[in-house]
N, C-alpha and C positions, 0 to 999 in steps of 0.2 A: 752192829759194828760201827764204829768211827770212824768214818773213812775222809779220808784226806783227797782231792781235785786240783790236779794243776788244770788248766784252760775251762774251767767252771762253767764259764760264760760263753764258751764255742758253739760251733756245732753240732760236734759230739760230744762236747762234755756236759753242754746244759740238758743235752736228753738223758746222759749221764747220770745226773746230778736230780733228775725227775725220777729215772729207774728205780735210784737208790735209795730214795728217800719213801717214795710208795711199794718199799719194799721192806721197808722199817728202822734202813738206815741211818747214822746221823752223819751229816756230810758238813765239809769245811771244804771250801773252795780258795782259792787263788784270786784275788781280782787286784788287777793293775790300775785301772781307773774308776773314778765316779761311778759310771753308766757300768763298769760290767761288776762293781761291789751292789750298787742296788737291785741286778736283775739274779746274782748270788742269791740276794738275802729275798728279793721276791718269792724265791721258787722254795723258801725256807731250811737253806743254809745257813749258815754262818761263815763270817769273811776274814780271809787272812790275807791282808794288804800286800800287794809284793808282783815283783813279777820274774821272767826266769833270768834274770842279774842278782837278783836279790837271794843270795844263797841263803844268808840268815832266814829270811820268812818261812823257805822250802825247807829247812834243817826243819824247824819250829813246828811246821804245817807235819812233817812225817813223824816225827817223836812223838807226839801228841798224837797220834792216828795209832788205830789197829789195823788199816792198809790203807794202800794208796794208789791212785790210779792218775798215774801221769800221761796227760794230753794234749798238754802247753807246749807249741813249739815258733818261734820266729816265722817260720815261711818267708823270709827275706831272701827273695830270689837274685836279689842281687848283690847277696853277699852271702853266698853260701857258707864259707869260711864262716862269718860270727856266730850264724844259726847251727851250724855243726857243733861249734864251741859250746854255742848255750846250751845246747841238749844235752852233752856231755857233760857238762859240769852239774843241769841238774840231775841228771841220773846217777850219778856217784855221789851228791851229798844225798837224796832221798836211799842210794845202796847203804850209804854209810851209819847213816840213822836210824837203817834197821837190823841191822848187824846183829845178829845171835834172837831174832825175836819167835822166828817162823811166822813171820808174817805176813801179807801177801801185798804183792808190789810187781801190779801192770804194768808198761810201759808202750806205748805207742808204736809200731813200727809200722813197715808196709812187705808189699809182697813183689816189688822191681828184683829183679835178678836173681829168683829164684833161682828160676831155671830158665833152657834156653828156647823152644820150641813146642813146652808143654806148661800146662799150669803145676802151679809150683804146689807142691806138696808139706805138709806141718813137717817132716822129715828132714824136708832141705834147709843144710845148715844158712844162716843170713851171710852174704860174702862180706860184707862191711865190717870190717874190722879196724881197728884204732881213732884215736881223736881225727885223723886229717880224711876219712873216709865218710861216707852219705849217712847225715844223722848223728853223727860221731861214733859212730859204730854204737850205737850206744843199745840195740837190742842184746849184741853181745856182751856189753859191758854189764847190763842189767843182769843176765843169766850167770854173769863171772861170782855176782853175788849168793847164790845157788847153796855154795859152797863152805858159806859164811853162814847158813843160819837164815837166809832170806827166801821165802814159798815168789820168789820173782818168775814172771808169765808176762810174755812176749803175745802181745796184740797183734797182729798184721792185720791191718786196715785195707780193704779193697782200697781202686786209685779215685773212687768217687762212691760218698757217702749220699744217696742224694735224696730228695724229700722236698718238698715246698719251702722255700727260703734259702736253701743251698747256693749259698754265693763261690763253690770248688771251682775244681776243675772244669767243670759237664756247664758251669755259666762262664767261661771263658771260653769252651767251644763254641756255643751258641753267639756270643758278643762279636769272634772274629766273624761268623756265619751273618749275622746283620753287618758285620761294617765293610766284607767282601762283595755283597749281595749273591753267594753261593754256599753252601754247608758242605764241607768239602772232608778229605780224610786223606790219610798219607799212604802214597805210594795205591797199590793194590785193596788195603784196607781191610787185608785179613789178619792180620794182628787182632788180638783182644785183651780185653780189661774185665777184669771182676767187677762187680757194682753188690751193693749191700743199701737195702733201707735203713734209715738213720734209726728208727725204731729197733729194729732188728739188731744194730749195732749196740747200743745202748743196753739191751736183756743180754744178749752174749758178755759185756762188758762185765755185769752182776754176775754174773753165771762165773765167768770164772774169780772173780775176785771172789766169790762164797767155795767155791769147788776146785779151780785146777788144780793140780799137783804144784809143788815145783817146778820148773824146768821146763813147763807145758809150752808150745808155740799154737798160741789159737790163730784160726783164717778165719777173719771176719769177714766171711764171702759170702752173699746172699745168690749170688750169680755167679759160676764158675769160671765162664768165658763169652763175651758177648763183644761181636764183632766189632771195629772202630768202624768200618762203614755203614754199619746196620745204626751204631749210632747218630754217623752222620746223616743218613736217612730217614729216620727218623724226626734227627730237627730240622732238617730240608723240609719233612711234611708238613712241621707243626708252625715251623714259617714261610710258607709256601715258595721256597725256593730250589732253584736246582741244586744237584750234588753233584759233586766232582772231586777228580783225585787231586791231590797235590804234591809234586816230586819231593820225594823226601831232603836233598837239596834246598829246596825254597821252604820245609814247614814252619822254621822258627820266624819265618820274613811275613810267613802270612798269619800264623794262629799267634807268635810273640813267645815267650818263653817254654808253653804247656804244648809247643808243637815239637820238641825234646821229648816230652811222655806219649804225644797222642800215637805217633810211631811205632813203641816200644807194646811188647809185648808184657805184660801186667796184669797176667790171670792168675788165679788159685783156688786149687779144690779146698771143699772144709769137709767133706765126710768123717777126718777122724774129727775134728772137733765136734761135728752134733753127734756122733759116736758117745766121746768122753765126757760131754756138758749137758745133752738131750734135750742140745738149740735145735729149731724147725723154722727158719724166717717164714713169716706171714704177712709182711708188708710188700705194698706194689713191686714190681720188677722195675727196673730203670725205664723199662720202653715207654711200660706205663705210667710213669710219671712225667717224662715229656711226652705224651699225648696228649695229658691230662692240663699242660700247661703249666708245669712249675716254674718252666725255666723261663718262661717268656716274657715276666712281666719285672725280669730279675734285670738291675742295670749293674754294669760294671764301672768302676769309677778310676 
């Protein structure tokens, strides 16, 4: 298949983009600059210059594909408003470009606001709906395509991908945890988060770009629910610091903007997904990857 990469050069798209390719695919990435068109064409893609402003490139990048697997997003925290826009806008020219194909077309989302007090389930519809809404509603906007002729499959991404070089969320915990001198977690710290190896993430991502249905919502969840103070515990251990709670009040003054998510409860089951794809994650558990010292040698800039 030819499959078309928006964020090629990420996290998760470069392992993305390794799946696919040692799995016979031919891939076409997205790259915005110098450094991430040569690390494209390293891993033996091909490069489609552009970035997600650049509607032309993405129109170009999906017609020319048998599917596509969008994972390019702003992350500009502090303008949520344009990152919302640009999602939006590339999810409806990549919808629009496949329009009557039955083709298959991923689309990044997450698993926030599932649900309220339990992990969220492939079931629970995404509440984000319209352009001014998280993401630009744009999980829903992808599946609007459904309709049209488009095999469109919602990704939800645990809220930490993590792995050795993981510059997320899980190294923005740890950076507040060195510049506090405490590893600290909000409130009570029974709140939890899903965690998925980036590996793990990567095979799921092939798996349903070869296989899901339609309409499918896959949980890319390698860990269902894992506590936020078991994490902060954790890297208390592995930087030999104490743990402490922090009033949820003061999280964003002490962790900086990702003390917003570290609060927030952000689990999810994937049972029907290795049900329907006959995924089985085998890569380390989050614990075990800050024990093993992924995070610690990671600086934030």
């Amino acid at each position: 298949m030819r499959v078309f990469v928006t964020g090629a050069s990420g996290w998760i798209g470069s392992a993305t983009v390794d799946e696919l390719i040692a799995a016979g695919h031919q891939v076409t990435g997205l790259a915005r600059s110098d450094a991430s068109a040569a690390a494209v064409e390293a891993a033996g893609a091909t490069v489609v210059r552009g970035d997600l402003d650049d509607l032309d490139a993405i129109r170009r990048g999906a017609e020319d594909a048998e599917g596509v697997v969008h994972l390019a997003n702003k992350h500009d925290w502090s303008n949520p408003a344009a990152t919302n826009a640009a999602e939006r806008a590339a999810v409806e020219t990549i919808g629009t470009a496949l329009v009557g194909t039955d083709r298959p077309f991923i689309v990044a989302s997450g698993i926030a606001g599932l649900a309220g007090d339990r992990p969220g389930l492939e079931t629970d519809p995404n509440p984000f709906v319209g352009p001014g809404s998280m993401r630009g509603g744009s999980e829903n906007r992808a599946l609007d395509f459904v309709d049209q002729g488009v095999r469109s499959i919602a990704a939800r991404f645990a809220p930490t991908v993590h792995g050795v070089g993981d510059h997320g969320f899980i190294s923005l915990i740890v950076a507040a945890a060195r510049q506090h001198g405490v590893s600290a977690y909000v409130g009570a710290g029974t709140n939890s988060w899903s965690a998925v190896h980036r590996s793990d993430a990567a095979r799921l991502v092939r798996l349903g770009l070869e296989g899901a249905p339609a309409g499918t919502r896959m949980h890319v969840t390698g860990e269902t629910a894992v506590s936020t103070r078991s994490i902060a515990e954790a890297i208390g251990e592995g930087l030999g610091l104490p743990v402490t709670s922090v009033d949820p009040a003061d999280a964003i003054d002490h962790f900086g903007f990702i003390g917003r998510f570290f609060g927030m409860e952000m689990s999810g089951d994937s049972t029907a997904t290795r049900a329907l794809l006959g995924w089985e994650p085998t890569g380390p558990t989050l614990a075990e990857d800050i024990a093993a010292g992924a995070y610690f040698d990671v600086r934030v800039s």
